[in-house]
N, CA, C and O of each residue as an XYZ file, in Angstrom:
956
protein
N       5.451    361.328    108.803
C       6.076    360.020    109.023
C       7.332    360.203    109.881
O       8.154    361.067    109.577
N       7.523    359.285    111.112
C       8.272    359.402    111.553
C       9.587    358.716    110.934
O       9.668    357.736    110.193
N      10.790    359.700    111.575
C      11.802    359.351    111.018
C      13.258    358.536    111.671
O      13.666    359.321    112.527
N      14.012    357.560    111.642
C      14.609    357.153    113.139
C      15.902    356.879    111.848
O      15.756    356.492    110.689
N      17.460    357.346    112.778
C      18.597    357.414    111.991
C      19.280    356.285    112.436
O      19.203    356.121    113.654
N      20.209    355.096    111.549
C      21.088    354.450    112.037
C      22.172    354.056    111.370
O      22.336    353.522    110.273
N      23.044    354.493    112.413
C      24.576    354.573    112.073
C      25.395    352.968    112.444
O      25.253    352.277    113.453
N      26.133    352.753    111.415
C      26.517    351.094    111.264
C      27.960    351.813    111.466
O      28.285    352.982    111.254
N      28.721    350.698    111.956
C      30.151    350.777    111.982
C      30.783    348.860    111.988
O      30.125    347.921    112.439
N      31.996    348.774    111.439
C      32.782    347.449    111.939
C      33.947    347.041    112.247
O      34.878    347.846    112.216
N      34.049    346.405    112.421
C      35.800    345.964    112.856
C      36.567    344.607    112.469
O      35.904    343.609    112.749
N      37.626    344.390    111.977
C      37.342    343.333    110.749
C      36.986    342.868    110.422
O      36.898    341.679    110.728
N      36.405    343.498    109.390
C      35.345    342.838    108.493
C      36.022    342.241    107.231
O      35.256    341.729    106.415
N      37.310    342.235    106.965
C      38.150    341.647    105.768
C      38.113    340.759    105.897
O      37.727    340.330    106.985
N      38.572    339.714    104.648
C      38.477    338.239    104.905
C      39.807    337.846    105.442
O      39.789    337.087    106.411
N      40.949    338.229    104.982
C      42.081    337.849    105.548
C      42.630    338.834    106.092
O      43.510    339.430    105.469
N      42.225    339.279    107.468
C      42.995    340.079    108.263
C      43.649    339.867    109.550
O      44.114    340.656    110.372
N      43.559    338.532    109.509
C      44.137    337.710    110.909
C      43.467    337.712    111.989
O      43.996    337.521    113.084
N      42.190    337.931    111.817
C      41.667    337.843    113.224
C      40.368    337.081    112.773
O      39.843    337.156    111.662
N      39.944    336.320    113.871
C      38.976    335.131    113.535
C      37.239    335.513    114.042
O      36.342    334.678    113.922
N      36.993    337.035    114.657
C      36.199    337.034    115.121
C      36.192    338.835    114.506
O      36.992    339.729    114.780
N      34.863    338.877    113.534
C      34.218    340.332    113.187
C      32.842    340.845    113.656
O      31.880    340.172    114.026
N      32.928    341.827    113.586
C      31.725    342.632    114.776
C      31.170    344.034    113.990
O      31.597    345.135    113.641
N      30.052    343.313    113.958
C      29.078    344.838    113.326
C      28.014    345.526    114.551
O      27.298    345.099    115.456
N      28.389    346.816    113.983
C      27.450    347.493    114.940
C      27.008    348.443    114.632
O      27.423    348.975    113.602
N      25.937    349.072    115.435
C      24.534    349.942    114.895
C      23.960    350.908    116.142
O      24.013    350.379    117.253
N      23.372    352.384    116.070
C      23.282    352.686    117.121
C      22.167    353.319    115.965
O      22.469    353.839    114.892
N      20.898    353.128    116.476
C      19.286    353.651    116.186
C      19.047    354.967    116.595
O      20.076    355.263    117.202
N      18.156    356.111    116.625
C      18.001    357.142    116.999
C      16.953    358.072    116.379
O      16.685    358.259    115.192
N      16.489    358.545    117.361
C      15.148    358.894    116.844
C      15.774    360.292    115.900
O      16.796    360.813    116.346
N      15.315    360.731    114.942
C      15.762    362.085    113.938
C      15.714    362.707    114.914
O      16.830    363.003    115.340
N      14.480    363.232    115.776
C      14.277    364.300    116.328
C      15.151    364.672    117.565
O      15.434    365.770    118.043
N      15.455    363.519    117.895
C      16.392    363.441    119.298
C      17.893    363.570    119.321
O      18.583    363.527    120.339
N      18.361    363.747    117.980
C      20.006    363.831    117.107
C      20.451    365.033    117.630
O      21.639    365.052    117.954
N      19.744    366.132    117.811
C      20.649    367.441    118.187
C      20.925    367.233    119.548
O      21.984    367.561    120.084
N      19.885    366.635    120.166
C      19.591    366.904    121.926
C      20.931    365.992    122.118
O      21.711    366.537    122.898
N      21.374    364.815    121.637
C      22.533    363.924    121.558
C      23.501    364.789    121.547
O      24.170    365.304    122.442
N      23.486    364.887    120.366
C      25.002    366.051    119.870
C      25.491    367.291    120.743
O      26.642    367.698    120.900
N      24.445    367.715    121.200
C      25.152    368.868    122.035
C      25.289    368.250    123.751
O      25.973    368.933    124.514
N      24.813    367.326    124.147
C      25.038    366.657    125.248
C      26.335    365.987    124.869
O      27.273    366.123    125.655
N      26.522    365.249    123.716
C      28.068    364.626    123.925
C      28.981    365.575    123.440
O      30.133    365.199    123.223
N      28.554    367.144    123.163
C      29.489    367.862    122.884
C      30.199    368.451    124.012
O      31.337    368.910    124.096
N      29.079    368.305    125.019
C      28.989    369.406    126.226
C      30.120    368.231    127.167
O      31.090    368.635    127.808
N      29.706    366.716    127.052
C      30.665    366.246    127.476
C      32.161    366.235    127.349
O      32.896    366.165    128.333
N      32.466    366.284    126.473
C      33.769    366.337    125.613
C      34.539    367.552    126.309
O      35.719    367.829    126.521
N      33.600    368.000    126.500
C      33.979    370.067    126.910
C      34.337    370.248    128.219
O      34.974    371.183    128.706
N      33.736    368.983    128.910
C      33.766    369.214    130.477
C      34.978    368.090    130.624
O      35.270    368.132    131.819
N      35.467    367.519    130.247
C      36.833    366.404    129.945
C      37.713    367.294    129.376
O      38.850    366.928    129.675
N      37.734    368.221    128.744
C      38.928    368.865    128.349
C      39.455    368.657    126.639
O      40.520    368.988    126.116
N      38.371    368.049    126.109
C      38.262    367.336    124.768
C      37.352    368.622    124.091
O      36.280    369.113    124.444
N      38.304    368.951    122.918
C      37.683    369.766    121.751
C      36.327    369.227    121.348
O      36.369    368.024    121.090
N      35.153    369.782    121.225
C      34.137    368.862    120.792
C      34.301    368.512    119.600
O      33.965    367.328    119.561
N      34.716    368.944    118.297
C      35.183    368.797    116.897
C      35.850    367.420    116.567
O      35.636    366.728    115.572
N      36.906    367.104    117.856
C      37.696    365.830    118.019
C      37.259    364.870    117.853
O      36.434    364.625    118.733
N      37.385    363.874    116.931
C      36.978    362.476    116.632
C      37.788    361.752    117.760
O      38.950    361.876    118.146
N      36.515    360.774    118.231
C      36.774    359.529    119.545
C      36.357    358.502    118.792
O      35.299    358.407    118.169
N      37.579    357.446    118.913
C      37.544    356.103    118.013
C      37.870    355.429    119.571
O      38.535    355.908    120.490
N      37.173    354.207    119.492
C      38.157    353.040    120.366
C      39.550    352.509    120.398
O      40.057    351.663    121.135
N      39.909    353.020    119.687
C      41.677    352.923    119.623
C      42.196    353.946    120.263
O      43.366    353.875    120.641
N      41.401    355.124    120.510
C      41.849    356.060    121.895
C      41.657    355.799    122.952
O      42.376    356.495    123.669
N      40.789    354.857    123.742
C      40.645    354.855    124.666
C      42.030    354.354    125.682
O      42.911    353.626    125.226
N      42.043    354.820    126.961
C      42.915    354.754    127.725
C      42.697    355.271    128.875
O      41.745    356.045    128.975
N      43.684    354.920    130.268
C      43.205    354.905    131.569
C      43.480    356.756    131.374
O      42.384    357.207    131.706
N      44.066    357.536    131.139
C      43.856    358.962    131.265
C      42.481    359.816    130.871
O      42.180    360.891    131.392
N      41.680    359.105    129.815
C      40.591    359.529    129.879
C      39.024    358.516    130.171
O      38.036    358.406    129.444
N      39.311    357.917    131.472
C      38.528    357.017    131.427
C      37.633    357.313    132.023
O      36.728    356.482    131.934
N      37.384    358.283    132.731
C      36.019    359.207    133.207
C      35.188    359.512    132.302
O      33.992    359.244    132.425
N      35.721    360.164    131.170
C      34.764    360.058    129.965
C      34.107    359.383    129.401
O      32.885    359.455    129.269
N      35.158    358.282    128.796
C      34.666    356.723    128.175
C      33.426    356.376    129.345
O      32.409    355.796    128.965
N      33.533    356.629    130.253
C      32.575    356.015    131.423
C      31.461    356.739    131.320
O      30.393    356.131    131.240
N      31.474    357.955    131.304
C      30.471    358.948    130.908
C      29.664    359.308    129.963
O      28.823    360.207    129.953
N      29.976    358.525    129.132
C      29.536    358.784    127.478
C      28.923    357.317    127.639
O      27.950    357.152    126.902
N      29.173    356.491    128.227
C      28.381    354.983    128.686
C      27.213    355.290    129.341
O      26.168    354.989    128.764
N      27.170    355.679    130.129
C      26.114    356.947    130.755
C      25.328    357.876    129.882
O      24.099    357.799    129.903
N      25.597    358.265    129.541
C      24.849    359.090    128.577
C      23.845    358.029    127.483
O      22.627    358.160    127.359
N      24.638    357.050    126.805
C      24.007    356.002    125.915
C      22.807    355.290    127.207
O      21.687    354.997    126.787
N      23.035    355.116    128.313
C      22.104    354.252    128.920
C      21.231    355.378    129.187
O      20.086    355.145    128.801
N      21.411    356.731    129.814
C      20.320    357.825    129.943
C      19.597    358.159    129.318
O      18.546    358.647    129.734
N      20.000    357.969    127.606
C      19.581    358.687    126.571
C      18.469    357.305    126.420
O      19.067    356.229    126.419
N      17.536    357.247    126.343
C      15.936    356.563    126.184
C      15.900    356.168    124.628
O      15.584    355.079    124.148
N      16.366    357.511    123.865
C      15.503    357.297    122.499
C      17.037    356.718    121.641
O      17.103    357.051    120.458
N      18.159    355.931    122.179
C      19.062    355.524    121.678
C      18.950    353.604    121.586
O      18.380    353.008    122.500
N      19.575    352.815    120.367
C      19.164    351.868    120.721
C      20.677    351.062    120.271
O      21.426    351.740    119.567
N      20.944    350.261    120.485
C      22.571    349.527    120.069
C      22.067    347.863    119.688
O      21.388    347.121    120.397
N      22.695    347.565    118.232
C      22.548    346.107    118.044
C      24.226    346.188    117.778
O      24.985    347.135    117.572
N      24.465    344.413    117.906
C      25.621    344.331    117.375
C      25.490    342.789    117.053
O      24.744    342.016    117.655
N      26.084    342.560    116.316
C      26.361    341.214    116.010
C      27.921    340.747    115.758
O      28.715    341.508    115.205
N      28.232    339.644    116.136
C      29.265    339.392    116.959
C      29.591    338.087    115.578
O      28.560    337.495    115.259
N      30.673    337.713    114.923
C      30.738    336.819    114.234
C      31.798    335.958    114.804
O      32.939    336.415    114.738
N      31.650    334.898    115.304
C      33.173    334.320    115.642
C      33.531    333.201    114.423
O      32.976    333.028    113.338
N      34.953    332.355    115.185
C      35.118    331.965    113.662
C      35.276    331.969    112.409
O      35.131    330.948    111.737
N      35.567    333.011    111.958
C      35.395    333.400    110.521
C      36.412    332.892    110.151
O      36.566    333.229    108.977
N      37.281    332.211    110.501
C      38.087    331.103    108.942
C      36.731    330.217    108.836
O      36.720    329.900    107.647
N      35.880    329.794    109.286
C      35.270    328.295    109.095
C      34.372    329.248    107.919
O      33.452    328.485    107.625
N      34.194    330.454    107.152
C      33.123    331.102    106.189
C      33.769    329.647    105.002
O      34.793    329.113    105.428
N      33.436    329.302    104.186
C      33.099    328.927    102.974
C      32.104    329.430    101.975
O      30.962    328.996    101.825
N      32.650    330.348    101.347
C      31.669    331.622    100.692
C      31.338    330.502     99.460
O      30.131    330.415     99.234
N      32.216    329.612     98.608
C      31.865    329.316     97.875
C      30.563    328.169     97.716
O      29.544    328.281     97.035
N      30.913    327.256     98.433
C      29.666    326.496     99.472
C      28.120    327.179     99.431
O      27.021    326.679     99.674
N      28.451    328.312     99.087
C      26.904    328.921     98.893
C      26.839    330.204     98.004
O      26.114    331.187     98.157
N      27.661    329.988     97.153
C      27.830    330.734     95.855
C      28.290    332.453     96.549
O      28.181    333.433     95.812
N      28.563    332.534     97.348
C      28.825    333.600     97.883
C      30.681    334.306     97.171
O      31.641    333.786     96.603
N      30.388    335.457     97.569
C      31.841    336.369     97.835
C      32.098    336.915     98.932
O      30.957    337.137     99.336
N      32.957    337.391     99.911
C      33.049    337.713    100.473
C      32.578    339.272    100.905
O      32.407    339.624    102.072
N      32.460    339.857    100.101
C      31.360    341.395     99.842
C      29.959    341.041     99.981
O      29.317    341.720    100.782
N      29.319    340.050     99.320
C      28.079    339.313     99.098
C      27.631    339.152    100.879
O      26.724    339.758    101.451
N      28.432    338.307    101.378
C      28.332    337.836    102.442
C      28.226    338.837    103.644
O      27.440    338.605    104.563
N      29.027    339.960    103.632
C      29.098    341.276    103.974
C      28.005    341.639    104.191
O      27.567    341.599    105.340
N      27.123    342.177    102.959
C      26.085    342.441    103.214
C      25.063    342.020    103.736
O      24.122    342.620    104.254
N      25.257    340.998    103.594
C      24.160    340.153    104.492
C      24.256    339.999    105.643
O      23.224    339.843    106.296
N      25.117    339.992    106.075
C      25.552    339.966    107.406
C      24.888    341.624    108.028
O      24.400    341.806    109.143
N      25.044    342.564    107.039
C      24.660    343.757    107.479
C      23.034    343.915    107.788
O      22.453    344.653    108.584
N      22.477    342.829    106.746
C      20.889    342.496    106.653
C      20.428    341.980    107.916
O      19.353    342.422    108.321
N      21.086    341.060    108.671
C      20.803    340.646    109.663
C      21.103    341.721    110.814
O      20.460    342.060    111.808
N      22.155    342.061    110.363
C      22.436    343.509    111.931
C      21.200    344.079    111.691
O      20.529    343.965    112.716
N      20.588    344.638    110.816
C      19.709    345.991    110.958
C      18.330    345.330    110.890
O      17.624    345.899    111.722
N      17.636    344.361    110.247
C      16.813    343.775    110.323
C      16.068    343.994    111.630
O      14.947    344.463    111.435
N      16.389    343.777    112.980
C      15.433    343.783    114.551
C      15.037    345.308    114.289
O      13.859    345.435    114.622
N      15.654    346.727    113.740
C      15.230    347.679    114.020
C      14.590    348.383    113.357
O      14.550    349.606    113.484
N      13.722    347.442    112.185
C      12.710    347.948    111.072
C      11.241    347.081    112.078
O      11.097    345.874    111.884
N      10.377    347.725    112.971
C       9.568    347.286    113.517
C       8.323    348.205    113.550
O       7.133    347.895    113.485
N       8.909    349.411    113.667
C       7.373    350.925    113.426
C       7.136    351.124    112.275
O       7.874    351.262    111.299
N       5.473    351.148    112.469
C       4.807    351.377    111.069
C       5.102    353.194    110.874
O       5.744    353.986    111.563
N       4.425    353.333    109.804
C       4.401    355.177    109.607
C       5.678    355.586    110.283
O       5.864    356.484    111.104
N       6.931    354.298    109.489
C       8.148    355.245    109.782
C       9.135    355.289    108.879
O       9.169    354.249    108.222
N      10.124    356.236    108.518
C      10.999    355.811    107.507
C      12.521    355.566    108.318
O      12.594    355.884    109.505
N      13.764    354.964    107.582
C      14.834    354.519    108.280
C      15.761    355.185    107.282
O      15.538    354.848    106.119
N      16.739    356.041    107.457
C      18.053    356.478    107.053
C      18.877    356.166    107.752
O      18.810    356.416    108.955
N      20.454    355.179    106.906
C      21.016    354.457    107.205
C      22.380    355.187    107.066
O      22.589    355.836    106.042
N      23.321    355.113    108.046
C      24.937    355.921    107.874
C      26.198    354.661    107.949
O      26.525    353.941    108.893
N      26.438    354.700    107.312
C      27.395    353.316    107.065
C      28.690    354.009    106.793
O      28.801    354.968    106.028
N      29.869    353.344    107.614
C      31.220    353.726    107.866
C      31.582    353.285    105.929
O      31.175    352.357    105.230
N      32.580    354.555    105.610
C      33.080    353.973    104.820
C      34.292    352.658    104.538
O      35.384    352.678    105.106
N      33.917    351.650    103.658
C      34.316    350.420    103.895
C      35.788    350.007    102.086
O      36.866    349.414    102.046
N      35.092    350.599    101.187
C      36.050    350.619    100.049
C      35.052    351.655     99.256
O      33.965    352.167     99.522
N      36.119    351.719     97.958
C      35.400    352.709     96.941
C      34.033    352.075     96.285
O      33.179    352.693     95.649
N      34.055    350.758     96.592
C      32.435    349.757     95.543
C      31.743    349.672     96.376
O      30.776    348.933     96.191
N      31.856    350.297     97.568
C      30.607    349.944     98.327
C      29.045    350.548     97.918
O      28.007    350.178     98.467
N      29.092    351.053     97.374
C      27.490    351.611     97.099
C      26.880    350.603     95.849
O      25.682    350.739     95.601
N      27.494    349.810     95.224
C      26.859    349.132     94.926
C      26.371    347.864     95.375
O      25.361    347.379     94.865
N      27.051    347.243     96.356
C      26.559    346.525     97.229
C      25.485    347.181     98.082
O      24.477    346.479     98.170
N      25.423    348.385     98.762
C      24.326    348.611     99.924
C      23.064    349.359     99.004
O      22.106    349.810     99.632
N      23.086    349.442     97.930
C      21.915    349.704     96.973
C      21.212    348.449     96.972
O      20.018    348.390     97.265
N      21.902    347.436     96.652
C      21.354    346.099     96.517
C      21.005    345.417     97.967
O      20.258    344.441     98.041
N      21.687    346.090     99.240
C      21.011    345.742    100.565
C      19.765    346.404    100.724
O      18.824    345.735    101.148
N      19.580    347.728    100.428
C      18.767    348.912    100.516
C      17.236    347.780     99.531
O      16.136    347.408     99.940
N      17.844    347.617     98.376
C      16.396    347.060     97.679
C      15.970    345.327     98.320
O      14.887    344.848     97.987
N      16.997    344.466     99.294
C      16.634    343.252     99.474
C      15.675    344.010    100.743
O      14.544    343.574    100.954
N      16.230    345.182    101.566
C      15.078    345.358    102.746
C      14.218    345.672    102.457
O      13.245    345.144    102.995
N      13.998    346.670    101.486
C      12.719    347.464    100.860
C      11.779    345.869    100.654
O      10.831    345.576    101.383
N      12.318    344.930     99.452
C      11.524    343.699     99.386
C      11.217    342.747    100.794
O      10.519    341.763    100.548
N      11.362    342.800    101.287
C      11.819    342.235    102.825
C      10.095    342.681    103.492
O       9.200    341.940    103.898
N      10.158    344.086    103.379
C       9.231    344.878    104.088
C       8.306    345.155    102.825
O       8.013    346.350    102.844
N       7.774    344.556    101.809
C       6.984    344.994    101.439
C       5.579    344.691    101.486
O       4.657    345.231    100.876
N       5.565    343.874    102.192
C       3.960    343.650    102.865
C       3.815    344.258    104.143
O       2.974    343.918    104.975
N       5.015    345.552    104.340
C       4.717    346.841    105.173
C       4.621    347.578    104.401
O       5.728    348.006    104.072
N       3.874    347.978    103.908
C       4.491    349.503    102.652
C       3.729    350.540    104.075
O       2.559    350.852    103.849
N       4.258    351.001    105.312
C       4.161    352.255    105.904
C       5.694    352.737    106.627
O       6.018    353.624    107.417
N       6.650    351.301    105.669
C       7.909    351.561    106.522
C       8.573    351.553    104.863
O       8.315    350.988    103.800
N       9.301    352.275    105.243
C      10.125    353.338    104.177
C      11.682    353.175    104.324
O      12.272    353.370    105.387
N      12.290    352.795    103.148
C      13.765    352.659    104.068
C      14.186    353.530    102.700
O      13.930    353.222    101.536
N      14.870    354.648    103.158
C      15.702    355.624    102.319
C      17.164    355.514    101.975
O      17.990    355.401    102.881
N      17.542    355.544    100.645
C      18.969    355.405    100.003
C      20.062    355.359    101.464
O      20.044    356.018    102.504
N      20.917    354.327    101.001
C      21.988    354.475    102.363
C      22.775    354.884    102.087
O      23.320    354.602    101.020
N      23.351    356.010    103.163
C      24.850    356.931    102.785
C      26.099    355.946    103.254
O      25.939    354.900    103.883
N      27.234    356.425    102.871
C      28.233    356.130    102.832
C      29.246    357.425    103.861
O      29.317    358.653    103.795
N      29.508    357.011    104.219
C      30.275    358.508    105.556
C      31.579    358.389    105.825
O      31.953    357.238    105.600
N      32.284    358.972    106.146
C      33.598    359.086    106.961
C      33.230    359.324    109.108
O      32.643    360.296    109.583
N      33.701    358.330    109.795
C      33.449    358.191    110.537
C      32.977    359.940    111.475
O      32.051    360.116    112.267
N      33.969    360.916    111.002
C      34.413    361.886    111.763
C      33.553    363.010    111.303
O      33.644    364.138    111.787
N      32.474    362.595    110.086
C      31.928    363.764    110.094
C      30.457    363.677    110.472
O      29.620    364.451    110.006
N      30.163    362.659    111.374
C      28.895    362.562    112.101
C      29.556    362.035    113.525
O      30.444    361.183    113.532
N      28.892    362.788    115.029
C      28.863    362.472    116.000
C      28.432    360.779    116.478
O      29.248    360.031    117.016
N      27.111    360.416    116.180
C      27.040    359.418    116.323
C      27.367    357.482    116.197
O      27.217    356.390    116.746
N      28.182    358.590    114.411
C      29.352    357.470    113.957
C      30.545    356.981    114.805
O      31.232    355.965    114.708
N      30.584    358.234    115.845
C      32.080    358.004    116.912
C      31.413    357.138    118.095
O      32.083    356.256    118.632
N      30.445    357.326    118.390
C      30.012    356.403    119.388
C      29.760    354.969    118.827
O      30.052    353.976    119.493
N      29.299    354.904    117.782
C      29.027    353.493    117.157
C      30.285    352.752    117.251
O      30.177    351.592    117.647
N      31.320    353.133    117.001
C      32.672    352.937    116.524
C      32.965    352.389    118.199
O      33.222    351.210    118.443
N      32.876    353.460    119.271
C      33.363    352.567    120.166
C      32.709    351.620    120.946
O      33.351    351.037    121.820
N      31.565    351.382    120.772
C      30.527    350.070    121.064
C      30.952    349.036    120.471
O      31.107    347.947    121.024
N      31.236    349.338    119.002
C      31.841    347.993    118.150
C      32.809    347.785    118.485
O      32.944    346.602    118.796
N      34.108    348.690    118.664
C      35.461    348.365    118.807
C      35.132    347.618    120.053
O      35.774    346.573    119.948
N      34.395    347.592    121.311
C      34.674    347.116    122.637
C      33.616    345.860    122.728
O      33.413    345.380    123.844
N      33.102    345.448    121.863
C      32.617    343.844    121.779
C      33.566    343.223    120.812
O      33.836    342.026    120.920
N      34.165    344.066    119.738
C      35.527    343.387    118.798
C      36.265    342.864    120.059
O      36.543    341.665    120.059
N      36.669    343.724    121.296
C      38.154    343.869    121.992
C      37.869    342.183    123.030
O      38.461    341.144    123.320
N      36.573    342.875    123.248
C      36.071    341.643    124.522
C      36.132    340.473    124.104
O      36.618    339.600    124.823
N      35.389    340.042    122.165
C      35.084    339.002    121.790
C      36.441    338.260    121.308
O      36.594    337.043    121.213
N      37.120    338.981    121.106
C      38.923    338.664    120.750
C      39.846    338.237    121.739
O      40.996    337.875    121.489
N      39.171    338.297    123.211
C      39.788    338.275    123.861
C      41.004    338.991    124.313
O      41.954    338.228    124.486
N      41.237    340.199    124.545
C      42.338    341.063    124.436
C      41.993    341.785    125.652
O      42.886    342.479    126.138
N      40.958    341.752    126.183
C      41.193    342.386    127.227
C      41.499    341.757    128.798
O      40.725    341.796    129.754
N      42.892    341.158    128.753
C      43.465    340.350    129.873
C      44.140    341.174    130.704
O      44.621    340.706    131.736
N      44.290    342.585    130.376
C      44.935    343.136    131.214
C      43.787    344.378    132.086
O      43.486    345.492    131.658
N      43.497    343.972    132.904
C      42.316    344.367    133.924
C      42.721    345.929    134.261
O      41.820    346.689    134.615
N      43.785    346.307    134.175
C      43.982    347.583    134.873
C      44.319    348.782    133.034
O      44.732    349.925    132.837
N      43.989    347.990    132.409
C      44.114    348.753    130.867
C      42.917    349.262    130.813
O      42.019    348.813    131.524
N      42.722    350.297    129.944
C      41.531    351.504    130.053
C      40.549    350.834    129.427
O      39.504    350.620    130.041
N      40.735    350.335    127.945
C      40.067    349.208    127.172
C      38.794    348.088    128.008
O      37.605    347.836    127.814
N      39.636    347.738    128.796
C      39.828    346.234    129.956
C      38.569    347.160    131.101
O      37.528    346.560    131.369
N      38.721    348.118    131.493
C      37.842    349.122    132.467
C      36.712    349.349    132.257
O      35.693    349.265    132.943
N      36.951    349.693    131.113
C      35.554    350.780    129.981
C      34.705    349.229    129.653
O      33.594    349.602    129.278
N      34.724    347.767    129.627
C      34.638    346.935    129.176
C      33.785    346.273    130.183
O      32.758    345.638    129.945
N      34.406    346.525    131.507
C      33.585    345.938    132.789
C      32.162    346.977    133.306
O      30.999    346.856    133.693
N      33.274    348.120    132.975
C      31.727    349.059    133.330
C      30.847    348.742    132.517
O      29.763    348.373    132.968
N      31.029    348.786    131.286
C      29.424    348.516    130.578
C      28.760    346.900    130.782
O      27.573    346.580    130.843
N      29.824    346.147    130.851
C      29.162    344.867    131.447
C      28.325    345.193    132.973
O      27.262    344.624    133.222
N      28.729    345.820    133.585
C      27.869    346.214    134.745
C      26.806    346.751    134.837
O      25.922    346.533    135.665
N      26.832    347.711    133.732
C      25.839    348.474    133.685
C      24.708    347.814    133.151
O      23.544    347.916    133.537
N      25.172    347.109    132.202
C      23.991    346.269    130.837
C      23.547    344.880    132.088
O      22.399    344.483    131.889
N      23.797    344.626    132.497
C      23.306    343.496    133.915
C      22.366    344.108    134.327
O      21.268    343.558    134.250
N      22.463    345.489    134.921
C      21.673    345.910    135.602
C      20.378    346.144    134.679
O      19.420    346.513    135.357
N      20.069    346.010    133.140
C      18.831    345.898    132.821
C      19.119    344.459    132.354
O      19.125    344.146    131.163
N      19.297    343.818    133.108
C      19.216    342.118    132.429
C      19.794    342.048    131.291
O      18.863    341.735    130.549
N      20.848    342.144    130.569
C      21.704    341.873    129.515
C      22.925    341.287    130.054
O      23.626    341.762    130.947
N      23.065    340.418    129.538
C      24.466    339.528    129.741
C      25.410    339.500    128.175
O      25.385    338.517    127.434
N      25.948    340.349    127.970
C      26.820    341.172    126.665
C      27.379    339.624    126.397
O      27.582    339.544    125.186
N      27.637    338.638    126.908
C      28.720    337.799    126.136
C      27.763    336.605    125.487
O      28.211    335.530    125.090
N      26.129    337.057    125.447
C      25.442    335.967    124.888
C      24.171    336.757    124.133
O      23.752    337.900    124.313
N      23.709    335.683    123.195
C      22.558    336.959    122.010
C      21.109    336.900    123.015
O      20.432    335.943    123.390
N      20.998    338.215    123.226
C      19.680    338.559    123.713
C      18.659    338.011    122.806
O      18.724    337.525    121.677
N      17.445    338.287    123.844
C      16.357    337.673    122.770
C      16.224    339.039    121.285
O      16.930    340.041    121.176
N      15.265    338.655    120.483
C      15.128    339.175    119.617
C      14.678    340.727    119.746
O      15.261    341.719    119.308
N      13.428    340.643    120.501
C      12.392    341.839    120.603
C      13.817    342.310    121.326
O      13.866    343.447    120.855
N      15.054    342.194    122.185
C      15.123    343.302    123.272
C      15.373    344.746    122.269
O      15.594    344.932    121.073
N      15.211    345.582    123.427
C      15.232    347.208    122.562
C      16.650    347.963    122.934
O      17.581    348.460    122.300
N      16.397    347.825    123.918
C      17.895    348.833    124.846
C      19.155    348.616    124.162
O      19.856    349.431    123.563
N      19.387    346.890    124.432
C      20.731    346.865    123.796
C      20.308    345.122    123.185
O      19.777    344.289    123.920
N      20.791    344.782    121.293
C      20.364    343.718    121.347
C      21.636    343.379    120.618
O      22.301    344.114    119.887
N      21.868    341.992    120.993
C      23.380    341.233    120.601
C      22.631    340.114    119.898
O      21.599    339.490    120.144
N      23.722    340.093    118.733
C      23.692    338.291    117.948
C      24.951    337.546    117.805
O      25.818    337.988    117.050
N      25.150    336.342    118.530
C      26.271    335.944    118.413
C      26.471    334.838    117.443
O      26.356    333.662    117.791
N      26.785    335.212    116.171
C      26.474    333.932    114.899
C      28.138    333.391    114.699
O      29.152    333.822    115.248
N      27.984    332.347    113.752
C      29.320    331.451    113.884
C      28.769    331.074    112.412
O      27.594    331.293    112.116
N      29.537    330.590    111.657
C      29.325    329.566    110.404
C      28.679    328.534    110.544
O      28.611    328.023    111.662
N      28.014    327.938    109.401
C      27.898    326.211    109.636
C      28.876    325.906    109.223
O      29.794    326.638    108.855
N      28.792    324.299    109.225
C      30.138    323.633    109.307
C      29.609    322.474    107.782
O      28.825    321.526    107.757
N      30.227    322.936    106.978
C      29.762    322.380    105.153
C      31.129    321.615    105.247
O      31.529    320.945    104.295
């Protein structure tokens, strides 16, 4: 049975953290294709002057290493067997958790249900899931995500979804790339990147350029099936 890994990351995802727009994100990957990754973005790191060991968050980015950031964009579009969802929440004062018996953890997860949902599609396959650590209770919430997908998919029983870990960003490679895909639809969708000659603001246009060039327009939700790169841009109803 084949096996395909995906690493979740987010960016405020709290309920009161002052910002009105949260962003989940996900980078797919085939098991088998994880080393061939790892030592290519190690090898990158190496040729930039970057320890490969070094954790890269989007809060590093900057115009001194922006050959990289650019390069490692490159690499995600080269790399075939890589896949990126994100979902984009704007609005989030308008949530009314209670309106639908919800909590704000509750809601969380679901929200996570919908991120990962497009990339349970191969039969005779199983899915191991790497999720940024978020608080100390989180595993009992993503046990209870883990069993709504399992029920979800059970008129697939050839797709397999295995216990979800809980991680520290820095001790998986692919968690650092997730991290800055999310951080740079957080940055874009927040509007923060007004200053055009900021590294953030750079790294932001290139991948808008790049994602055009396979027909993706990053500031609106692709269709469902896309594979390469797929966006959801959800908002609240209005109760």
């Amino acid at each position: 049975m084949k096996r395909y890994n995906i690493y979740c990351d987010e960016s405020c995802h709290l309920e009161h953290d002052m910002s009105n727009v949260m962003t989940l994100g996900a980078i797919m990957c085939d098991d088998e294709k994880k080393s061939t990754f790892n030592n290519n973005f190690r090898e990158l790191k190496k040729k930039h002057g970057i320890n490969s060991y070094q954790e890269i968050k989007w809060v590093s980015v900057s115009n001194s290493k922006i050959d990289f950031y650019k390069e490692l964009i490159d690499l995600f579009f080269d790399s075939d067997y890589l896949r990126l969802r994100v979902l984009i929440i704007n609005n989030k004062y308008k949530l009314n958790h209670n309106a639908f018996n919800n909590d704000h953890n509750i809601w969380y997860y679901k929200m996570y249900y919908f991120l990962l949902n497009p990339f349970m599609k191969t039969d005779y396959s199983e899915y191991k899931l790497y999720i940024d650590l978020k608080d100390s209770y989180s595993q009992k919430y993503l046990d209870s995500l883990r069993e709504i997908m399992i029920s979800n998919f059970s008129y697939r029983p050839l797709i397999r979804i295995l216990p979800i870990n809980i991680v520290n960003s820095f001790e998986i490679e692919l968690m650092e790339v997730v991290d800055i895909f999310t951080g740079l639809f957080s940055h874009m969708s927040r509007n923060l990147n007004y200053n055009k000659v900021n590294g953030k603001s750079i790294l932001i246009d290139y991948f808008e350029e790049k994602s055009s060039k396979i027909g993706i327009n990053i500031h609106s939700t692709t269709e469902y099936a896309s594979e390469k790169i797929n966006l959801l841009y959800w908002e609240p109803r209005n109760v």
